[in-house]
N, CA and C atoms as an extended XYZ file, in Angstrom:
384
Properties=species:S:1:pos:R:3:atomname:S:1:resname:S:1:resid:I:1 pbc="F F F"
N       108.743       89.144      100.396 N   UNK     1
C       109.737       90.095      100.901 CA  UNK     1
C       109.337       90.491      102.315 C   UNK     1
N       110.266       90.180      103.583 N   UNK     2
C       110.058       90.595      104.689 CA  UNK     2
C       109.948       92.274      104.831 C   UNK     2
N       108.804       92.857      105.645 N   UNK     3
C       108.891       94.221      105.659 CA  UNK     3
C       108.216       95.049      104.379 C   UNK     3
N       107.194       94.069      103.679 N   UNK     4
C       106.900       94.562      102.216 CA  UNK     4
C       105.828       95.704      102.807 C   UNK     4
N       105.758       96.764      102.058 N   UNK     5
C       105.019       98.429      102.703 CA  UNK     5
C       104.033       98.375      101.916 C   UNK     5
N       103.890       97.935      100.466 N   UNK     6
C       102.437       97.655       99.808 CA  UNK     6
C       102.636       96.209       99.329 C   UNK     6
N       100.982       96.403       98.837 N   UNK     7
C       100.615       95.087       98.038 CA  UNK     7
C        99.911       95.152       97.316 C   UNK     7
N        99.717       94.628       95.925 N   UNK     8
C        98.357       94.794       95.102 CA  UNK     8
C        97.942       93.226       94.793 C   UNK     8
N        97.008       93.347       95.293 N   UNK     9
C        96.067       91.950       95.176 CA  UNK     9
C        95.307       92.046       93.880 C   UNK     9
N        94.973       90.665       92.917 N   UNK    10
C        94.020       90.647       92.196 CA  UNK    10
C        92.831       89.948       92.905 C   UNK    10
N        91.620       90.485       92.610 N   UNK    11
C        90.412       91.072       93.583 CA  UNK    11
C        89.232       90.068       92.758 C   UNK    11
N        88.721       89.016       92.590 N   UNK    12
C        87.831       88.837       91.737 CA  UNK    12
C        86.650       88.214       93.206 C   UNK    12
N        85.562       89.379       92.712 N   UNK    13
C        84.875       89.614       94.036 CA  UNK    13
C        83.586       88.798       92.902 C   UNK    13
N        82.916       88.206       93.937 N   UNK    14
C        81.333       87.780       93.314 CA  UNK    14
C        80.317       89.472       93.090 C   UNK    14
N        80.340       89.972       93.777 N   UNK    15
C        79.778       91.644       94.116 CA  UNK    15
C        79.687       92.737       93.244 C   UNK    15
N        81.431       93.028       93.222 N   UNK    16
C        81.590       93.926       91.884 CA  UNK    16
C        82.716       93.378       90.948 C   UNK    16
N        82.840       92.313       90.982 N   UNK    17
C        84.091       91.828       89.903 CA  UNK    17
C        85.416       92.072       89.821 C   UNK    17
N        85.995       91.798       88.716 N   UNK    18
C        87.979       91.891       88.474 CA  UNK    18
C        87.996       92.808       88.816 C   UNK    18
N        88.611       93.817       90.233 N   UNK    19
C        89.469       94.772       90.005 CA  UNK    19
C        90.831       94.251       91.395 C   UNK    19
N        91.533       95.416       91.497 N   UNK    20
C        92.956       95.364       92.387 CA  UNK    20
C        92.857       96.301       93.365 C   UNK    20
N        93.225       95.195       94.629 N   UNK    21
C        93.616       95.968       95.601 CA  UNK    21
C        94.321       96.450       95.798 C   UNK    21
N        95.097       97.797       95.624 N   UNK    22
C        96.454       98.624       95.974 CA  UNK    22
C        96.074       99.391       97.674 C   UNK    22
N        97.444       98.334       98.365 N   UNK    23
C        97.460       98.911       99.645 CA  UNK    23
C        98.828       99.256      100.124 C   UNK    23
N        99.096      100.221      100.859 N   UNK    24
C        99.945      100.589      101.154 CA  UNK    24
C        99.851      101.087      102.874 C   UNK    24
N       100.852      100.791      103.474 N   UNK    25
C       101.185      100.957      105.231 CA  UNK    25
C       101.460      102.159      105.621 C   UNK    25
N       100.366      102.481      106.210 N   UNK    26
C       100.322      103.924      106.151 CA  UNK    26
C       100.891      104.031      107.971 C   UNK    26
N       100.705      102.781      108.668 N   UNK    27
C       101.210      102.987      110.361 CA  UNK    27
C       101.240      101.341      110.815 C   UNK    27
N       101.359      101.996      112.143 N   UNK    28
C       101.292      100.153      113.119 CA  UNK    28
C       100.262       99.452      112.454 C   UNK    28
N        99.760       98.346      111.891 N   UNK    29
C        98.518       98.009      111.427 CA  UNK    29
C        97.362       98.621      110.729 C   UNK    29
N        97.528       99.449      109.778 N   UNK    30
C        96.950      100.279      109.887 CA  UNK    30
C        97.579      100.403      108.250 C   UNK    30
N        97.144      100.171      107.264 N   UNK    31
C        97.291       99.919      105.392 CA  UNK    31
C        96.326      100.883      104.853 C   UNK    31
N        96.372      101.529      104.039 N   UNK    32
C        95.015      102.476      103.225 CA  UNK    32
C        94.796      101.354      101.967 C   UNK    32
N        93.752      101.859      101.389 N   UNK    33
C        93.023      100.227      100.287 CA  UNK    33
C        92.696      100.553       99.472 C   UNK    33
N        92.793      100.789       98.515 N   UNK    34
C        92.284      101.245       97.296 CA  UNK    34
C        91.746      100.135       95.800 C   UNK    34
N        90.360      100.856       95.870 N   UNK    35
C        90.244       99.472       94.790 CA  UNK    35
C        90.377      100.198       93.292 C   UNK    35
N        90.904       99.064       92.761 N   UNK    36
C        91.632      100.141       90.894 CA  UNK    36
C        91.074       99.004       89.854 C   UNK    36
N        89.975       99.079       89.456 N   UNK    37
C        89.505       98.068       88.427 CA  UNK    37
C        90.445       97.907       87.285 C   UNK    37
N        91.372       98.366       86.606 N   UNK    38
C        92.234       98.155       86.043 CA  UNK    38
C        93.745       97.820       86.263 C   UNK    38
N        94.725       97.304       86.466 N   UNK    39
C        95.642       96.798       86.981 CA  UNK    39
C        96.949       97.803       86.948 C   UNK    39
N        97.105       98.118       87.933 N   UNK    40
C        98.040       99.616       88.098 CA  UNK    40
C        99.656       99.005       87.385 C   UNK    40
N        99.682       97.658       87.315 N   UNK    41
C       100.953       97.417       86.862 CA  UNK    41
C       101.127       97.506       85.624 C   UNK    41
N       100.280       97.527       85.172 N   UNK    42
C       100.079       97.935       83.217 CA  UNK    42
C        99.857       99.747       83.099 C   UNK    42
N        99.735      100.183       83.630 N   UNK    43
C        99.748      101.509       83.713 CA  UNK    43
C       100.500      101.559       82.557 C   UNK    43
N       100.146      102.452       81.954 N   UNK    44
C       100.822      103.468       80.714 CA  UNK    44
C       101.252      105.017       80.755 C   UNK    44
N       102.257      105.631       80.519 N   UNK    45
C       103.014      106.871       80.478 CA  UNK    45
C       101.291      107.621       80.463 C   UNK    45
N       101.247      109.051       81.287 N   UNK    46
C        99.934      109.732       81.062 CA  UNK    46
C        98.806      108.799       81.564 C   UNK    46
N        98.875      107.625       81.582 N   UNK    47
C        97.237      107.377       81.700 CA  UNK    47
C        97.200      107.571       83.422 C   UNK    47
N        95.692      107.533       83.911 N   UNK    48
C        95.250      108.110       84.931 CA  UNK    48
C        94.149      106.709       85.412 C   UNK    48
N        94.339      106.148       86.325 N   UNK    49
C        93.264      104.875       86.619 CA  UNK    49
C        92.376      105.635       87.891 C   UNK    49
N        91.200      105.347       88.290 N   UNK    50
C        90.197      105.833       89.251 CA  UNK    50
C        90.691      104.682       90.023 C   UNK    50
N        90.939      105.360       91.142 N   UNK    51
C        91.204      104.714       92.873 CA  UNK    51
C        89.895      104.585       93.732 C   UNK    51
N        89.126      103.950       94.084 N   UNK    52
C        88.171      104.164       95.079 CA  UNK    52
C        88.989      103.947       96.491 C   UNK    52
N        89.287      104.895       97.440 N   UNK    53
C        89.391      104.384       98.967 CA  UNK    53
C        88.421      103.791       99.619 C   UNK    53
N        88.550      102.497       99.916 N   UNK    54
C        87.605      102.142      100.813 CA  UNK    54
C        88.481      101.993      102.416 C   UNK    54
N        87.803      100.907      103.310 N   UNK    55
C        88.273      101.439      104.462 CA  UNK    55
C        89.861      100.714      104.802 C   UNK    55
N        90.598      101.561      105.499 N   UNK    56
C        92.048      100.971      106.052 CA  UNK    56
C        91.833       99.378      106.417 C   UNK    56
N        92.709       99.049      106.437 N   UNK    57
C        92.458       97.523      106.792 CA  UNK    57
C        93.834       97.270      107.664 C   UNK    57
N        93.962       95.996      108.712 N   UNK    58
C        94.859       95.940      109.151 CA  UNK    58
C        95.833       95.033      108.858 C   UNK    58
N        97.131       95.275      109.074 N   UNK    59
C        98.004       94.225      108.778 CA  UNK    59
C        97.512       93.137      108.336 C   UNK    59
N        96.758       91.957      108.624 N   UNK    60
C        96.689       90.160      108.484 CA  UNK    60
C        95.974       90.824      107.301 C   UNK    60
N        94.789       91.867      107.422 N   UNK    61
C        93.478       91.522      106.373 CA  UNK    61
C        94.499       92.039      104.987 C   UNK    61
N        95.240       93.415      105.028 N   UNK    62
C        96.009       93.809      103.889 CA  UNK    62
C        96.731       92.490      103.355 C   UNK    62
N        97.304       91.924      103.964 N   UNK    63
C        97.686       90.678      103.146 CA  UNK    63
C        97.449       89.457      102.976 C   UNK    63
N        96.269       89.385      103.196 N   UNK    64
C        95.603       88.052      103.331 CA  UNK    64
C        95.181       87.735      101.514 C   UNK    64
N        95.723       86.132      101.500 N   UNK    65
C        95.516       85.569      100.128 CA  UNK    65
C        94.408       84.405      100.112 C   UNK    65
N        93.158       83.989       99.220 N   UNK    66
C        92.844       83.049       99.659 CA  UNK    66
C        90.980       83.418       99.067 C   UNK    66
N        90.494       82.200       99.721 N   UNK    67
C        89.200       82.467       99.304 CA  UNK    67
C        88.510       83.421      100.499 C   UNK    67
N        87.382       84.864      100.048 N   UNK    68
C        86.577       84.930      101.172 CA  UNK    68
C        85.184       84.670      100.502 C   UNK    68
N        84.905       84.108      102.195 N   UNK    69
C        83.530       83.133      101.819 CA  UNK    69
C        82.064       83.797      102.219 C   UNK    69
N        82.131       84.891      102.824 N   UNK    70
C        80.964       85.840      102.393 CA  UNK    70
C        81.329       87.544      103.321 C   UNK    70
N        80.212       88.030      102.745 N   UNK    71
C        80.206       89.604      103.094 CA  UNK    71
C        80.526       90.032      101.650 C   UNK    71
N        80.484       91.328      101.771 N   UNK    72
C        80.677       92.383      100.547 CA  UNK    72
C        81.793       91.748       99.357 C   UNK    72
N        83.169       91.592      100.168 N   UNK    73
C        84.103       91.178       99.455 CA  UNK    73
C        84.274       89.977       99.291 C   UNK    73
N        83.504       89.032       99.308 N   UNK    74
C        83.159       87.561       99.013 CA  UNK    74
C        83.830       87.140       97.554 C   UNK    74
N        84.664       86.174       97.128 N   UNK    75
C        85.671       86.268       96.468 CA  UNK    75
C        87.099       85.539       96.176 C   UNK    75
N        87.752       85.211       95.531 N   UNK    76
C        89.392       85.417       95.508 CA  UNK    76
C        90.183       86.315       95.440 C   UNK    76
N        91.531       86.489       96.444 N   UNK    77
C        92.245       87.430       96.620 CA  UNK    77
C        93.534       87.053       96.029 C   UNK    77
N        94.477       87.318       95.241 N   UNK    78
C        95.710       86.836       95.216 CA  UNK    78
C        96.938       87.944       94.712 C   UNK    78
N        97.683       87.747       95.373 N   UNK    79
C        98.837       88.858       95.096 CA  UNK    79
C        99.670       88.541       93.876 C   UNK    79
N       100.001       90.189       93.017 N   UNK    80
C       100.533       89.902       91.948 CA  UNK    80
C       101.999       90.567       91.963 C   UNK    80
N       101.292       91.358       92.789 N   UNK    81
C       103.025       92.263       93.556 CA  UNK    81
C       102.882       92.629       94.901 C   UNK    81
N       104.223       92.641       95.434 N   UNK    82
C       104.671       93.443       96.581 CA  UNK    82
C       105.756       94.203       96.487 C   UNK    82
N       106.281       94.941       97.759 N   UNK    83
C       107.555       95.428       97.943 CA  UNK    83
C       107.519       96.516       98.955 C   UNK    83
N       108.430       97.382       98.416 N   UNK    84
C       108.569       98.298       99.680 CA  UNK    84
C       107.430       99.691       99.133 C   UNK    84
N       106.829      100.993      100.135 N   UNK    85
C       106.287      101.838       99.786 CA  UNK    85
C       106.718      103.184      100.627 C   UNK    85
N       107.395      104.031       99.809 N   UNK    86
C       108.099      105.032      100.912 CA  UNK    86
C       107.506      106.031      100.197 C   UNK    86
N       105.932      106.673      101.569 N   UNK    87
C       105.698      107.555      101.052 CA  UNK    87
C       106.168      108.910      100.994 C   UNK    87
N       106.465      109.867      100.218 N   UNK    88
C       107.288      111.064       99.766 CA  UNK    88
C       106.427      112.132      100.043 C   UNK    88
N       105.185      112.101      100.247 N   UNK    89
C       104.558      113.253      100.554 CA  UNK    89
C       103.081      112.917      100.588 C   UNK    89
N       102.751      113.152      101.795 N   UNK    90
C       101.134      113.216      102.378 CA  UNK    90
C       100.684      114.325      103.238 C   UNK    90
N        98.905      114.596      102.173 N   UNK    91
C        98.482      115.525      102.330 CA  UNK    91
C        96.239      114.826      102.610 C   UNK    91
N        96.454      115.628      103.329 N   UNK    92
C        94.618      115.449      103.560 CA  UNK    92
C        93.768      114.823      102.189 C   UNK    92
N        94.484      115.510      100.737 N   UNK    93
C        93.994      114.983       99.110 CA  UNK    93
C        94.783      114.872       98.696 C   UNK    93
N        96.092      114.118       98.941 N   UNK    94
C        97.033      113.226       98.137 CA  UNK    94
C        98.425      112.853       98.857 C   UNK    94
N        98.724      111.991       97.997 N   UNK    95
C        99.905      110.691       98.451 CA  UNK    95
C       100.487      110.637       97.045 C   UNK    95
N       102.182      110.815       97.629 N   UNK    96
C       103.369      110.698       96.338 CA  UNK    96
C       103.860      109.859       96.940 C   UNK    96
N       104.047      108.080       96.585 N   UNK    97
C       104.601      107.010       97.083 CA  UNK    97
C       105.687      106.466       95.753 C   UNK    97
N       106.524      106.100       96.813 N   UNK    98
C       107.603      105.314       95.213 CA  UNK    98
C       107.585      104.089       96.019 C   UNK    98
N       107.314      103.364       94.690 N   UNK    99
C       107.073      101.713       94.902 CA  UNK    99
C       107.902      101.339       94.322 C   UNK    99
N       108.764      100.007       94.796 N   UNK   100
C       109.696       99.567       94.630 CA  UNK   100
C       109.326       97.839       95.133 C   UNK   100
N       108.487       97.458       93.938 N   UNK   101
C       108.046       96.100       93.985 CA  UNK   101
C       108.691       95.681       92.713 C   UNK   101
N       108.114       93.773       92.396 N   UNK   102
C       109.079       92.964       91.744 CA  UNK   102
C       108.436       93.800       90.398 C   UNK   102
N       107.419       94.143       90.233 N   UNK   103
C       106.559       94.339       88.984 CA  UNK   103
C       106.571       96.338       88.932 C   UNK   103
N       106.162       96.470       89.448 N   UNK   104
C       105.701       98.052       89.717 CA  UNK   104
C       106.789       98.863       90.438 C   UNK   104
N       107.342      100.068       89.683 N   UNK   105
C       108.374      100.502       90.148 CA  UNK   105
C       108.207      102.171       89.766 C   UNK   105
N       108.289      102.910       90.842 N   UNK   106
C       108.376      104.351       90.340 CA  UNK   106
C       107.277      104.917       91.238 C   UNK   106
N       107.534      106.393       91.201 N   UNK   107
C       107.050      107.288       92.104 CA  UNK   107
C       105.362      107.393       91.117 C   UNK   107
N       104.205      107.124       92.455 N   UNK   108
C       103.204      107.545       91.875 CA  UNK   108
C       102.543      108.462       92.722 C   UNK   108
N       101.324      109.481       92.073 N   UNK   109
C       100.278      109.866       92.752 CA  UNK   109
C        99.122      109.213       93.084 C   UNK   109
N        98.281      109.371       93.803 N   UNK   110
C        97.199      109.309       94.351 CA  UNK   110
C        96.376      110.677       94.766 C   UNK   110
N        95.660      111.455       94.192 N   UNK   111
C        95.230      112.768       94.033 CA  UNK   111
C        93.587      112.093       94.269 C   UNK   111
N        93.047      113.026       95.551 N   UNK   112
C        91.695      112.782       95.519 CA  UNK   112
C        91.200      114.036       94.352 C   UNK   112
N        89.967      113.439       94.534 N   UNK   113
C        89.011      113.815       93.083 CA  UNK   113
C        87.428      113.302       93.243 C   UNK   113
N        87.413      115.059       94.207 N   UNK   114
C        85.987      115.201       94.726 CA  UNK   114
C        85.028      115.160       93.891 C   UNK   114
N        85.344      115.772       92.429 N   UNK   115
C        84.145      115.919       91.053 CA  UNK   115
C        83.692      114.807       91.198 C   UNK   115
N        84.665      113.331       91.157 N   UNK   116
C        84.369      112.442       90.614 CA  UNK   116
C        83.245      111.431       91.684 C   UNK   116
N        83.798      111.400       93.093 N   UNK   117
C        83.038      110.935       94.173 CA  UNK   117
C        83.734      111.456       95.139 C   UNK   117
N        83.451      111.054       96.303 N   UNK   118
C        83.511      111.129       97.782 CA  UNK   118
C        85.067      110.457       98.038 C   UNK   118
N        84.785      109.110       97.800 N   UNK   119
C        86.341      108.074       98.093 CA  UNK   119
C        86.705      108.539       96.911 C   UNK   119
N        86.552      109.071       95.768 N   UNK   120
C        87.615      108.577       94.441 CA  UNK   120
C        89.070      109.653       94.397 C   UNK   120
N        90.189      108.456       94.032 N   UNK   121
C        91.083      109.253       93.704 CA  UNK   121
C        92.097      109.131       92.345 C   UNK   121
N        92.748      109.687       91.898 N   UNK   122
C        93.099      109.500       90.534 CA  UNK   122
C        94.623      108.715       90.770 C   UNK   122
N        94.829      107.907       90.149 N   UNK   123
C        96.663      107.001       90.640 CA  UNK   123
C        97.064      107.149       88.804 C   UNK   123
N        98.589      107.835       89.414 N   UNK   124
C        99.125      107.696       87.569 CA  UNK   124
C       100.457      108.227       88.380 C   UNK   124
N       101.405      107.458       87.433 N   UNK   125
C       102.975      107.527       87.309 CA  UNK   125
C       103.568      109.029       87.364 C   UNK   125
N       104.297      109.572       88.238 N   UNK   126
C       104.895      110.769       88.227 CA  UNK   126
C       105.413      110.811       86.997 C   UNK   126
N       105.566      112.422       86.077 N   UNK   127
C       106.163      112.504       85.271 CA  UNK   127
C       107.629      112.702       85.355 C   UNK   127
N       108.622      112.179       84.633 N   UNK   128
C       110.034      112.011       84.810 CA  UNK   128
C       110.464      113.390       84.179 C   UNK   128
């Protein structure tokens, strides 16, 4: 999809293993990254998955598919969804985005969650 605003990559890193990249375009080049060891597209009503933010990445790297062949994220990358991401409300500790990809659809949070760590933030389906 031309103009797609997120992406969630499946992530199988040599480092720390299966999890998903959920990124979303937050400016000119400029994507926020979140890694979600469990696959946000299976999400269930109530459940709550741990987000780690790691760092923004830019346009090519947010959507880049393919093998990487060393550093931290050393690995396969491959996309399982895209689409559009119109975020609804941003704050210093949280993001209300409605995603409107082929798989993943509906307004979610992203709530940081200092108890838990530094980067961590909590991602779960707005309640209807």
């Amino acid at each position: 999809m031309e103009g797609e605003r997120f992406v969630i990559m499946e992530h199988q890193a040599k480092r720390t293993g299966l999890h998903r990249d959920f990124r979303f375009r937050l400016g000119p080049d400029k994507w926020a990254s979140f890694a979600i060891r469990k696959n946000p597209i299976e999400l269930e009503e109530g459940q709550k998955l741990l987000a780690i933010r790691v760092e923004d990445h830019s346009e090519s790297c947010a959507k880049f598919e393919g093998e990487i062949v060393d550093g931290y994220g050393k690995g396969t990358l491959k996309k399982i969804d895209s689409g559009m991401c119109l975020i609804r409300s941003r704050t210093e500790n949280k993001f209300l985005v409605n995603l409107l990809g082929s798989k993943i659809k509906g307004f979610y949070y992203l709530i940081k969650a200092p108890y838990i760590g530094e980067d961590a933030y909590l991602f779960f389906k707005k309640c209807t």
